[in-house]
TORTOR-67742 format. One record per residue (C-alpha): x negated, y negated, z negated. Coordinates in steps of 0.05 Angstrom, whole numbers, padded with zeros to 5 digits, always signed. Example, Ala and Ser with C-alpha at 12.3 -4.5 7.8 and 13.67 -1.06 7.14 Angstrom:
residues 2
-00246+00090-00156 -00273+00021-00143 
END
This chain:
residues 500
-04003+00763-01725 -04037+00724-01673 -04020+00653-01648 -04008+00633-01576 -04069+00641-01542 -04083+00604-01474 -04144+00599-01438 -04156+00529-01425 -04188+00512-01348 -04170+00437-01339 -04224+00418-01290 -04260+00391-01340 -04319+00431-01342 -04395+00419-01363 -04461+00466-01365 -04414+00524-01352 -04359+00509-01402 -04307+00448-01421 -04328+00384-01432 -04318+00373-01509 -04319+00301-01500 -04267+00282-01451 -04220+00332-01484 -04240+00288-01548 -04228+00222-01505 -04161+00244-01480 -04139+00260-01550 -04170+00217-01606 -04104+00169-01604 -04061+00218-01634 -04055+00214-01707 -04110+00243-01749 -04144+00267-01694 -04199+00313-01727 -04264+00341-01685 -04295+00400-01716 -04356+00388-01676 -04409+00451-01675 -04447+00405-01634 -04515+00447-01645 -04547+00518-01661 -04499+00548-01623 -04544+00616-01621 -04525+00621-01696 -04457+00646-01722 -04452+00569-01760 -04449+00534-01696 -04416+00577-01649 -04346+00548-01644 -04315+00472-01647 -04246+00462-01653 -04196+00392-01642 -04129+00390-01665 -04082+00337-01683 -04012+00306-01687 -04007+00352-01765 -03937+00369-01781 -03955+00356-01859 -03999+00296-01887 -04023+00285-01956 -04071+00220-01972 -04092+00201-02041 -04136+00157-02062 -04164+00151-02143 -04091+00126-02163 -04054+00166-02140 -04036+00233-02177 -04084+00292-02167 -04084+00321-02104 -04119+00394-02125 -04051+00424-02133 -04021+00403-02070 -04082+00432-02037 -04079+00494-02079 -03998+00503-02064 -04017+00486-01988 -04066+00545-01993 -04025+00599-02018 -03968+00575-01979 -04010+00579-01916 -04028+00645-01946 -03958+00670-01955 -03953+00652-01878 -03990+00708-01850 -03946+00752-01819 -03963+00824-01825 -03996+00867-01770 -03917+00889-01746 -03927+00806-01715 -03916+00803-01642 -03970+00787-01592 -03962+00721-01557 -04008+00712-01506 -04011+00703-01437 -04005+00771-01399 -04074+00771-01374 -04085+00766-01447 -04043+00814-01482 -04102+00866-01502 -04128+00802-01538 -04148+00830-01611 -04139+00776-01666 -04213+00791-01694 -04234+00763-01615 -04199+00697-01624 -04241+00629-01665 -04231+00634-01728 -04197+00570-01733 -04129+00581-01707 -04097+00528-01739 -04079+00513-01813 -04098+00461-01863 -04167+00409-01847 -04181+00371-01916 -04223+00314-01936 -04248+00319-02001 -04283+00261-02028 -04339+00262-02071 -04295+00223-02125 -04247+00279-02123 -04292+00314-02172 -04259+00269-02228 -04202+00304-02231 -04227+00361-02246 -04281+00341-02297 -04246+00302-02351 -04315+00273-02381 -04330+00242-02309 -04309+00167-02321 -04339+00122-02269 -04340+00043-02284 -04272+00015-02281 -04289-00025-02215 -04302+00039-02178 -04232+00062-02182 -04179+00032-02133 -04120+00037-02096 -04173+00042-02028 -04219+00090-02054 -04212+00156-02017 -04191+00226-02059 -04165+00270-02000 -04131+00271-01944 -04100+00338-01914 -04072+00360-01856 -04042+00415-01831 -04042+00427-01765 -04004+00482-01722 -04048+00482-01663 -04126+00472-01643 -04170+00468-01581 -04219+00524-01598 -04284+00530-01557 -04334+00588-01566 -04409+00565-01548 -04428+00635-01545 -04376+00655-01490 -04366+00587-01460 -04283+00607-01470 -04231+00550-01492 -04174+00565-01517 -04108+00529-01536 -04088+00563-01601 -04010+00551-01624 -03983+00574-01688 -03904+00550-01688 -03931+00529-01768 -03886+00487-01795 -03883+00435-01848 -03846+00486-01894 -03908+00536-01871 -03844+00576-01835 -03875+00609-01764 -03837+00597-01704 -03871+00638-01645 -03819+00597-01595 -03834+00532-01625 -03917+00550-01614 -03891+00570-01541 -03862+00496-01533 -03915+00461-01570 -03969+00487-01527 -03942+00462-01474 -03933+00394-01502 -04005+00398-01516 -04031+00423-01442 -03989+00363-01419 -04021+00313-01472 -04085+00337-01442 -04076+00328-01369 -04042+00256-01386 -04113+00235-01403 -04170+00203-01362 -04217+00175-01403 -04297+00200-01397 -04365+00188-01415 -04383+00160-01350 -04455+00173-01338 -04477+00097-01354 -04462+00106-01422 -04499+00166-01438 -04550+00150-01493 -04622+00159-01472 -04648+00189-01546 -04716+00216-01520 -04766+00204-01583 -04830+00180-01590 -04888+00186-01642 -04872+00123-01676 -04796+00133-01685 -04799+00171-01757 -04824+00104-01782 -04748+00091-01806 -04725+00022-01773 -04694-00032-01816 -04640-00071-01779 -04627-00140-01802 -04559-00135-01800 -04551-00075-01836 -04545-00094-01919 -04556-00047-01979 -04531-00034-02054 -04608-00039-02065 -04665-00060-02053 -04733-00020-02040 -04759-00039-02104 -04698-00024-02137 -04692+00046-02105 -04756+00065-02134 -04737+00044-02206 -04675+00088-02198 -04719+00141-02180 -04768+00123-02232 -04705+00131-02287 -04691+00192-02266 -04759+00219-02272 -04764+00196-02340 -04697+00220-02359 -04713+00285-02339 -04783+00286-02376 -04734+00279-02434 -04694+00335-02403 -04624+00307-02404 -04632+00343-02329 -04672+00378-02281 -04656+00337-02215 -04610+00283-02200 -04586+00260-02124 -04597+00185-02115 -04574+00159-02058 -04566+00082-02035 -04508+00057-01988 -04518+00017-01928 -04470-00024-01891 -04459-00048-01823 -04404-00084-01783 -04365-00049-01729 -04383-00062-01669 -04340-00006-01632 -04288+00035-01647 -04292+00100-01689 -04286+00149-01631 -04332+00111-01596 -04381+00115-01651 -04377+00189-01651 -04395+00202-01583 -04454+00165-01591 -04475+00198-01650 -04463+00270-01630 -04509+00254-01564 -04565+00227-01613 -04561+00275-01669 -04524+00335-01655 -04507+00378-01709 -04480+00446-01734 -04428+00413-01779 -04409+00346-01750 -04346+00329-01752 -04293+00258-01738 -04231+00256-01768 -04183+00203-01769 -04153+00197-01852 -04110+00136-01820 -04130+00064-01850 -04208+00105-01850 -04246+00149-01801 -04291+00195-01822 -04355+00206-01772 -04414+00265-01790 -04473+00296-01755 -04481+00334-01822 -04524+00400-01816 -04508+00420-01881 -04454+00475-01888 -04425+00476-01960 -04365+00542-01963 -04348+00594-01907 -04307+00648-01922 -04297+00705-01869 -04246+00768-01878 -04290+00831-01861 -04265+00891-01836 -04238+00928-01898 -04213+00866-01922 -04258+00833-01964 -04272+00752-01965 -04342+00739-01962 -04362+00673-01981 -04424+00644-01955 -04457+00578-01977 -04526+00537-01949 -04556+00495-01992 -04614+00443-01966 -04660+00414-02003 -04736+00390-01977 -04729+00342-01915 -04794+00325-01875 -04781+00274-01800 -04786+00306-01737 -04839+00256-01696 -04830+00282-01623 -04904+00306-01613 -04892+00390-01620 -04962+00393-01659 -04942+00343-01713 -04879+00371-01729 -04906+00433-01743 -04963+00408-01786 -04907+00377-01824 -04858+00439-01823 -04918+00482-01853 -04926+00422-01901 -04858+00426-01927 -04857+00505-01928 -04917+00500-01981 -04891+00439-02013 -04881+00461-02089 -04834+00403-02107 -04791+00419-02046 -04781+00492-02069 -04769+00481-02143 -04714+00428-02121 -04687+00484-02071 -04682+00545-02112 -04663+00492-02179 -04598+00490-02129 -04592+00557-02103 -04589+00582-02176 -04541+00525-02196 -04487+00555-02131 -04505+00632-02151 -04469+00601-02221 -04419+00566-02185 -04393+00620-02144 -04397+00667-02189 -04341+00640-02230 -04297+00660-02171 -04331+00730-02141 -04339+00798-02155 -04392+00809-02203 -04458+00828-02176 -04442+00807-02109 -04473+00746-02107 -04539+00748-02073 -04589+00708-02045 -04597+00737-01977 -04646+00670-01951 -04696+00632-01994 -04728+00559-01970 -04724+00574-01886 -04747+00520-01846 -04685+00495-01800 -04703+00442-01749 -04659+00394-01732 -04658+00332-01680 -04696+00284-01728 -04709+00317-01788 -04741+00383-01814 -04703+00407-01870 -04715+00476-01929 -04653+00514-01923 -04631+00573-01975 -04568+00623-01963 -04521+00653-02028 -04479+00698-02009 -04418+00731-02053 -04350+00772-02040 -04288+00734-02065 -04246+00755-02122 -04176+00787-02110 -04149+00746-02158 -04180+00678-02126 -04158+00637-02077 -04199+00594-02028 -04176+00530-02068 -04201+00564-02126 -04258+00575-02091 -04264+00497-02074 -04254+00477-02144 -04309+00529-02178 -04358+00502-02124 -04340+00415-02117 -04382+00390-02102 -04448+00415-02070 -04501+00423-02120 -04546+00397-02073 -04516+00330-02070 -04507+00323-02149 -04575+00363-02179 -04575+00400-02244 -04537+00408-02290 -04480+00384-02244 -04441+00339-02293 -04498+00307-02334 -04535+00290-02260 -04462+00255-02239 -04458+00219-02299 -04533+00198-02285 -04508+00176-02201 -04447+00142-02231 -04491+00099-02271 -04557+00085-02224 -04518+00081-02163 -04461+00035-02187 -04407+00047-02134 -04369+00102-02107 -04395+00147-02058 -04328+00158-02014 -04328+00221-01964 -04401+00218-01972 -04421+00274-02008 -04351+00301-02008 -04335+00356-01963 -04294+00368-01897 -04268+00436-01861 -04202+00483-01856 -04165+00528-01877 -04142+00573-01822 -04077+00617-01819 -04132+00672-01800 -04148+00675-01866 -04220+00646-01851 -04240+00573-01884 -04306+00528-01865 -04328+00465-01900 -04390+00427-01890 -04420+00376-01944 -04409+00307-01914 -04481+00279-01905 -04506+00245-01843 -04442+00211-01851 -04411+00146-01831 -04341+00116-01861 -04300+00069-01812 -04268+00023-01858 -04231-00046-01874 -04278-00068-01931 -04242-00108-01993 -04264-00177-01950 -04210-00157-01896 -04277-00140-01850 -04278-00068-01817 -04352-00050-01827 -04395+00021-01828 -04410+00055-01892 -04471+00106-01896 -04496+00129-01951 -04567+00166-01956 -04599+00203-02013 -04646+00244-02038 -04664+00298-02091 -04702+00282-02150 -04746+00316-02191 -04803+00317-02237 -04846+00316-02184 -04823+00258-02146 -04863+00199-02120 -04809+00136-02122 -04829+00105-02060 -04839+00170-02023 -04755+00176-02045 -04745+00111-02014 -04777+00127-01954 -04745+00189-01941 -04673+00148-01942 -04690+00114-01886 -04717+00173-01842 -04644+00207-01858 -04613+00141-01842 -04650+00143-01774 -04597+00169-01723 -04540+00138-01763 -04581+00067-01748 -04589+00089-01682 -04519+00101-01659 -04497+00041-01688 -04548+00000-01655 -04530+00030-01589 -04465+00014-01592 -04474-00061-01590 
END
């Protein structure tokens, strides 16, 4: 089976293909608008394609008192699953398209797009009991979508396609009804006007002084410097006493909104593009990334099989504008012996992970500690791969693997107890993860770091919630850890401040 497929030329071109960001402008209103933004590397398989959807035909939100939401993600799953027509499917596409080969089509064709928040670990860890002021009826656990059509672009081919399913909320496929919605949807598109218009481009040219990590007035923290570094300093000593062998600390900063969420997005995707960014729209929250960090893909391959594939980072130098420096500092970081403990103390923890749910002996490391550069920062980047069980589903996949190892440390439960404790408030999104499930059979989640929260705090206030961490080890120097916050919070501060 494939979906509706439609080439999409709507005169809204740029550098040779559509303009990502007045298709974004022109749809953002619509309810849980999501932006699966590969808004970088788009010579690498991980940001090739970027997809926006909307207007889901089934919506599930839960926050930490509600009932857990794993099995209506799991039942979502296999019902998507279930979905798939068989290869007797007819073809509808336009006739200049009929040839069209599913395997040609994104991979994203439409499906389920989740939010799972870092909290939503709890529930499936029953010694995970965060301080009773942590859990309330406004603390995110999920939110999922699904969605029977997407805007799929392909950076490679500089093709965009409107993808309809006929998916309905029973997960029923209706080829006419993916007929009528997409043209609902080409309509919905050429309703809009709203652009970037050239005076609000961001000028984010760098210079040598930038990596120095700005500290806005206005924006407030859950700590303080000093207090940072006696977090850090805890978990150094707690791990000389080896109750673990790293712990993610990470320290929250909050701003006022100046702007709306969409808004906010644009501006950050200009300053920091990124392989896994990502908006979505959860409703009464918004959920903007530049994340680099992918956390689960899974592709079918040709006989069948479900590869997984998973990226952990860990080691993060700045990038300072001056070519010379940054490579001094890249060749630093590839030599850096705390860096690559903390990396492969992480790959090994995911090889577990995965494991639980893939064929045995097919998990392999296929990339140790690369050096990946992004916009501001350097970061050490490792690659496990692993062939999914038959008997295993992709939310079974989610659930052996929640969250990112590289975002808790190791062991996984002992370092959350340790975060839980230190940090003294809920993470949110942060930390959590965000991708889709796709009636294609493929899936893609990213870990949500780089990442801002749109919010109406507990004051009635709408502000902007960032958190930014760091792994640590042994090894670790405390203020060194604090430092490094601030150069992740760097294009986060600067989006913000641009919007004012």
């Amino acid at each position: 089976m494939i979906p509706v497929a439609r080439r999409l030329d709507l005169g809204l071109q740029q550098n040779g293909g559509v303009d990502l960001g007045s298709l974004f402008s022109r749809l953002r209103q619509l309810p849980h608008c999501v932006w699966l933004d590969s808004a970088s590397d788009h010579a690498y398989d991980r940001g090739r394609y970027s997809f926006i959807t909307a207007d889901p035909v089934a919506w599930c939100r839960a926050d930490m008192n509600s009932p857990d939401p794993w099995p209506v993600l799991g039942q979502w799953c296999r019902s998507l699953q279930h979905a798939r027509p068989g290869s007797t499917a007819a073809t509808h596409c336009d006739a200049r398209d009929k040839s069209l080969a599913a395997s040609l089509l994104p991979p994203f064709w439409g499906g389920i797009v989740a939010m799972i928040a870092y909290e939503a670990a709890w529930w499936l860890e029953p010694t995970l009991h965060p301080p009773a002021n942590q859990v309330a009826a406004d603390l995110p656990g999920m939110a999922i979508g699904v969605y029977d059509w997407t805007i799929a672009v392909d950076h490679q081919t500089n093709q965009t396609w409107l993808l309809s399913t006929g998916l309905s909320e029973t997960f029923a496929i209706d080829m006419q009804r993916a007929e009528q919605r997409a043209d609902q949807i080409t309509r919905w598109i050429k309703s809009g006007s709203r652009s970037v218009s050239p005076s609000e481009q961001i000028d984010h040219h760098r210079n040598d002084q930038e990596h120095a990590s700005p500290r806005p007035a206005n924006v407030s923290s859950n700590f303080t410097d000093s207090q940072f570094a006696a977090g850090v300093a805890e978990i150094i000593r707690r791990i000389r006493n080896g109750d673990s062998f790293q712990v993610n600390l990470a320290q929250t900063l909050t701003h006022p909104a100046t702007r709306s969420s969409g808004e906010l997005y644009e501006r950050l995707r200009q300053i920091n593009p990124a392989p896994y960014a990502a908006y979505f729209d959860c409703g009464d929250y918004q959920i903007i990334s530049s994340s680099p960090e992918g956390f689960l893909q899974l592709r079918v391959g040709p006989s069948g099989e479900r590869v997984v594939i998973t990226r952990p980072i860990k080691g993060t130098v700045a990038r300072t504008g001056d070519d010379i420096v940054d490579i001094e500092l890249g060749e630093k970081l590839l030599h850096s012996k705390k860096d690559h403990s903390e990396n492969i103390m992480i790959v090994d923890l995911m090889r577990n992970d995965l494991s639980r749910v893939c064929l045995d002996e097919s998990v392999e490391v296929t990339g140790l500690c690369e050096l990946e550069r992004y916009q501001r920062v350097q970061h050490l980047v490792s690659t496990v791969r692993g062939v999914l069980g038959p008997d295993a589903g992709i939310a079974d996949l989610l659930q052996a693997c929640f969250p990112g190892g590289s975002i808790t440390g190791a062991p996984k439960v002992e370092a959350m107890r340790t975060i839980a404790e230190l940090e003294r408030r809920a993470r949110g999104p942060y930390c959590g993860s965000l991708g889709y499930v796709s009636l294609s059979g493929a899936a893609d989640f990213n870990i949500l770091i780089r990442t801002i929260t749109s919010k109406i705090n507990s004051a009635g206030d709408a502000v902007w919630e960032f958190p930014v961490g760091g792994g640590i080890t042994a090894q670790s120097d405390p203020d060194r850890e604090t430092e490094e916050t601030w150069v992740k919070a760097a294009s986060l501060l600067e989006a913000i401040a641009s919007t004012g």
